[in-house]
Backbone as ProteinMPNN parsed JSONL, in Angstrom:
{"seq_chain_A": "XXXXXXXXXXXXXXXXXXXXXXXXXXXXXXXXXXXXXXXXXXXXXXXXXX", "coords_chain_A": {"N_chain_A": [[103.399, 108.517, 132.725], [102.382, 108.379, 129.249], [100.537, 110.339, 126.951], [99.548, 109.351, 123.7], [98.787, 110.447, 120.609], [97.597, 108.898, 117.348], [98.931, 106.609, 114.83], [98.409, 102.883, 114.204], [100.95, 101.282, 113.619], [101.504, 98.349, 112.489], [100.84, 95.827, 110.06], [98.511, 96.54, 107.503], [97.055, 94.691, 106.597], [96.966, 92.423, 109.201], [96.138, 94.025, 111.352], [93.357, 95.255, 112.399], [93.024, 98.312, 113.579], [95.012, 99.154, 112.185], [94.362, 99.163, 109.434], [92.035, 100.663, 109.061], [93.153, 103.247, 109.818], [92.324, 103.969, 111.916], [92.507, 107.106, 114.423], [94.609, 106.739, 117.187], [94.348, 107.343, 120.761], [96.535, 106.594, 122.912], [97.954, 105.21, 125.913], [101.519, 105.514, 126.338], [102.692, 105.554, 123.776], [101.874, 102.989, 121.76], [99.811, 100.645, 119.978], [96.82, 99.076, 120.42], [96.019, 96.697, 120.326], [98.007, 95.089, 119.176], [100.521, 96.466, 120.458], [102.592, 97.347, 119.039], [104.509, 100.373, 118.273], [103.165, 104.04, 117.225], [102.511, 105.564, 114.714], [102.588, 108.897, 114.618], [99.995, 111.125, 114.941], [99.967, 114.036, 113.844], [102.501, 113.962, 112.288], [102.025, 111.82, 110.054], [99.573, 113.277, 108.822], [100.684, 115.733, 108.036], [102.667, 114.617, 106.282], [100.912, 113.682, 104.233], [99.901, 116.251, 103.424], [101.552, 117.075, 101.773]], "CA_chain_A": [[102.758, 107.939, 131.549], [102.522, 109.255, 128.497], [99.914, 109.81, 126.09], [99.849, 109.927, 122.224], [97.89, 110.555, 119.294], [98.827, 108.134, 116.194], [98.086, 105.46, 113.808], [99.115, 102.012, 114.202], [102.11, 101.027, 112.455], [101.226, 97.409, 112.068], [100.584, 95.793, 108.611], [96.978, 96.699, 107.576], [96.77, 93.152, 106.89], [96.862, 91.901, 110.833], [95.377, 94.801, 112.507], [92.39, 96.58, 112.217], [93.492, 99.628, 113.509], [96.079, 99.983, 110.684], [93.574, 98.949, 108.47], [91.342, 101.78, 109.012], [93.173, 104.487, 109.809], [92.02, 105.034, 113.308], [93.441, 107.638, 115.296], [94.371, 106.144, 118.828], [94.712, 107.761, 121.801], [96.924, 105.456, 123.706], [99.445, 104.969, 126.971], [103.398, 104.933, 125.671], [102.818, 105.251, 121.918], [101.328, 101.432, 121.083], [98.867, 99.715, 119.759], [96.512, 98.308, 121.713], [95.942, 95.098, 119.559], [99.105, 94.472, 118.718], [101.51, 96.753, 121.278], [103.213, 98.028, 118.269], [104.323, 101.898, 117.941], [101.807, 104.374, 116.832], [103.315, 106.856, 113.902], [102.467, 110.158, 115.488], [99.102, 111.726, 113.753], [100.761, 115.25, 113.456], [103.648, 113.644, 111.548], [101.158, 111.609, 108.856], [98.591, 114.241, 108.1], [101.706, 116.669, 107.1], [103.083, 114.088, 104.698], [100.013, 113.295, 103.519], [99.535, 116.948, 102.693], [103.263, 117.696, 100.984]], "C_chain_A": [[102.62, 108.986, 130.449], [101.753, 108.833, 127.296], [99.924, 110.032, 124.724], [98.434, 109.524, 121.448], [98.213, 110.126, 117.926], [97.95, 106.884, 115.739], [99.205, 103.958, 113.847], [100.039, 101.258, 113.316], [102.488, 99.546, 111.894], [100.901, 97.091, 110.719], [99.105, 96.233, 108.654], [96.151, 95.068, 107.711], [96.635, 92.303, 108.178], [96.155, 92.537, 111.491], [94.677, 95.804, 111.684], [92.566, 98.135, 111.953], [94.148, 100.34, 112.374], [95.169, 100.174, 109.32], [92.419, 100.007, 108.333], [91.667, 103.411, 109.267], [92.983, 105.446, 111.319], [93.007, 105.712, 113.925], [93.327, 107.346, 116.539], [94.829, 107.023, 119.651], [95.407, 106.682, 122.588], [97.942, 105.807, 124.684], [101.008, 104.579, 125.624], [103.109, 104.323, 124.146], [102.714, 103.603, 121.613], [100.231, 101.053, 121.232], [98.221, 99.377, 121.214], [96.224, 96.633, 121.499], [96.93, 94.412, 120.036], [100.678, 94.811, 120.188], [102.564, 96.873, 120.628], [102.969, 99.892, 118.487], [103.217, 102.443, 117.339], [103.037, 105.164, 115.913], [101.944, 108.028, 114.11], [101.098, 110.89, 114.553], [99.172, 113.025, 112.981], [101.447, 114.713, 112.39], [103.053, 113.177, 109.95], [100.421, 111.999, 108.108], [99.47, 115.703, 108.073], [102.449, 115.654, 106.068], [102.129, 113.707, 104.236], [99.514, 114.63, 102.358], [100.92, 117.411, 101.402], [103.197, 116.859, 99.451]], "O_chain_A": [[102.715, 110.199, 130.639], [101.869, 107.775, 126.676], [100.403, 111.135, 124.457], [97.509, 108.728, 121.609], [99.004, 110.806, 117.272], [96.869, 106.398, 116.073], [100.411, 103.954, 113.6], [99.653, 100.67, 112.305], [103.415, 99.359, 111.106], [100.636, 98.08, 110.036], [98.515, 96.291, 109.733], [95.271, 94.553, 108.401], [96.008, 91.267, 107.961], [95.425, 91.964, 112.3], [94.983, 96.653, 110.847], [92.426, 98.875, 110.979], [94.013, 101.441, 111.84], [95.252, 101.041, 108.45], [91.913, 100.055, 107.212], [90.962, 104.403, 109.08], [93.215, 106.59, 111.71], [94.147, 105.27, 114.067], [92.276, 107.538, 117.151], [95.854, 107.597, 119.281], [94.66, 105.766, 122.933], [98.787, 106.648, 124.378], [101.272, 103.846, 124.671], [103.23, 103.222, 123.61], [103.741, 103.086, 121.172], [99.603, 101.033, 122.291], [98.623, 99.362, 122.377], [96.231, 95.697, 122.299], [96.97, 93.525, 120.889], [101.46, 93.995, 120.676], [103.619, 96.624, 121.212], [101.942, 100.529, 118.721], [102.318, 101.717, 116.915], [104.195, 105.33, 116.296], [100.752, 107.936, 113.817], [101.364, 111.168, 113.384], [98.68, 113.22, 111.869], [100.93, 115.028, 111.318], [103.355, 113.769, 108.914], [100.272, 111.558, 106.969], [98.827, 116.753, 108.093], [102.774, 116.122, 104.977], [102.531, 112.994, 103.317], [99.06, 114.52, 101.22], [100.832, 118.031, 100.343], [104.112, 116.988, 98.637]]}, "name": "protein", "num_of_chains": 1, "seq": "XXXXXXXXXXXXXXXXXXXXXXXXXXXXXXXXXXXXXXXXXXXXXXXXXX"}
């Protein structure tokens, strides 16, 4: 198993999660709502800073 750190890549409009921003800890990169990918929280808070 494999765990990740990430933001749900769902519309904000459907899911919470996306809609706020939370950072999830989750099994196999997804959602837990939805069971959509997570985009990686490393990856977003370096393009956020660039």
């Amino acid at each position: 198993m494999l765990m990740m750190l990430g933001y749900c890549s769902n519309s904000p409009l459907r899911c919470a999660n996306a809609r706020s921003l939370k950072v999830l800890d989750e099994i196999d990169s997804c959602c837990p709502d939805y069971g959509l990918f997570l985009v990686p929280a490393q990856k977003l808070s370096h393009e956020l800073r660039a």
